[in-house]
Steps between C-alpha positions, in 0.01 A plus 500: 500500500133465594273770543222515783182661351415794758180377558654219744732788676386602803282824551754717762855491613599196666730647777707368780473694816840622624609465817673769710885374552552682775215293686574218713403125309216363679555189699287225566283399726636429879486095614180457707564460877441135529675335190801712571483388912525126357799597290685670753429228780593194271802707395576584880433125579700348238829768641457456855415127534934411455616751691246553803442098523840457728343822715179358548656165664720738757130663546345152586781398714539805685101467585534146626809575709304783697201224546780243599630781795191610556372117606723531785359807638127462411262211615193517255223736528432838359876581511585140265204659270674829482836315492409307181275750321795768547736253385326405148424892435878574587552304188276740266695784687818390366447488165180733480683790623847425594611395114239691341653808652836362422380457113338844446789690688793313247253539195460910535859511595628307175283704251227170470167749556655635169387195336162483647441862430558435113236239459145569454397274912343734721690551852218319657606180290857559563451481890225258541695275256772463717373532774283198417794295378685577829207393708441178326860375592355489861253250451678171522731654817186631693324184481767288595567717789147520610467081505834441648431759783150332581634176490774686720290604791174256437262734300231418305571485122058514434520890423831553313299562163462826646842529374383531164372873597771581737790488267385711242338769658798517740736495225312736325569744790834415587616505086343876527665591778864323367445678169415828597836481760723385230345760206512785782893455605724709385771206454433083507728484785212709675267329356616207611574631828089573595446141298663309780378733775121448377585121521662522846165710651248183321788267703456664824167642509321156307675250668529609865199411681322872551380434832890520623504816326510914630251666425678725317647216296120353431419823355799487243395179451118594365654708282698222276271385241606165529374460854118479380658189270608334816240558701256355248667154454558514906128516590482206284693265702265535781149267566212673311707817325314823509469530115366906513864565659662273240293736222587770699888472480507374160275803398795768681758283266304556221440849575903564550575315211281729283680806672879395532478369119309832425777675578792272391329603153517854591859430588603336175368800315689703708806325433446429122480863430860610606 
């Protein structure tokens, strides 16, 4: 056995703080906002894209047979514009908000918020994610919808990179709106219930001209976020667009969107806790 002389020993007590058992462990750090929104959106993408790839096709097709009726009641003019615009945002409606609200209501019902709750995302991440991933699916149905309906009814195709802007900060309001519906209902069936009857008000206040509207029925139809999306690509079609209005509708989507996802987050916390 060796001996260590005591001049290399340390001078005091080395001691090892104790810790209180009875205290909770500390956990980590949370995920930052943005690397968990990428997560959750790639995850939501990768899920979705088998399943809600069929439902975006019956979305596209049930655009372009409203533009195909339509044709035989509406020459051109402002009513084709509003004809075609509501027709291409009707496709963002259906899977925005009508399977959006469809996904949150079945995910609270079957216990999934459970999962979310346990991982270190914040809500905001959770809902934007998805949201997001939802909202991308109606890219390639919107724009095929918007080119067959101008090709339809003889509109220009010059200002349909405006759709670029349209789609997401519609979707953005519409996946808020869906969310918040489907996190808010008591069961999925109700959930999916106010999914389809959100989608049925963008069908018949977007598409129907608004000129051959009530007043009373104009009024409801200011109040639908995704009105200020259809307005914007409408004032497009015409010669020398008005681009303040254009700013100006996009800028009430954007506005909603901040809002309806605002509170689809307050709505997920909401749900997560019970």
């Amino acid at each position: 056995m060796s001996v260590v002389p005591a001049e290399f020993l340390p001078g005091e007590t080395l001691a090892v703080p104790e810790r209180d058992p009875a205290a909770p462990a500390a956990l980590g750090p949370r995920a930052r906002l943005w690397p968990s929104l990428a997560a959750v959106y790639r995850a939501q993408l990768s899920r979705a894209r088998v399943a809600r790839i069929p439902l975006l096709f019956v979305a596209t097709f049930q655009s372009v047979g409203i533009m195909i009726l339509m044709r035989g009641v509406v020459d051109g003019g402002s009513e084709a514009q509003a004809v075609v615009a509501g027709s291409s945002v009707l496709v963002v409606a259906f899977v925005a908000l009508n399977l959006l609200a469809q996904y949150f209501g079945q995910l609270r019902s079957s216990g999934g918020l459970d999962h979310y709750a346990t991982l270190p995302v914040p809500p905001a991440a959770v809902v934007l994610g998805a949201a997001g991933a939802y909202a991308s699916f109606t890219v390639p149905g919107t724009i095929v919808t918007a080119v067959f309906g101008c090709v339809l009814f003889g509109l220009p195709l010059t200002h349909l990179w405006v759709l670029a802007a349209v789609i997401p900060l519609a979707g953005a309001a519409l996946a808020g709106l869906g969310a918040a519906l489907g996190l808010l209902a008591p069961r999925p069936e109700l959930a999916t219930l106010l999914g389809q009857l959100g989608m049925s008000a963008a069908l018949l206040l977007g598409v129907l001209p608004a000129e051959r509207m009530p007043a009373v029925v104009q009024l409801a139809r200011d109040l639908l976020p995704s009105t200020y999306g259809v307005e914007a690509f409408a004032r497009t079609f015409g010669p020398g667009p008005d681009w303040a209005l254009v700013l100006g509708d996009l800028a009430v989507c954007a506005g909603v969107g901040v809002i309806s996802l605002a509170v689809a987050t307050w709505a997920y916390r909401r749900a997560a806790v019970r």
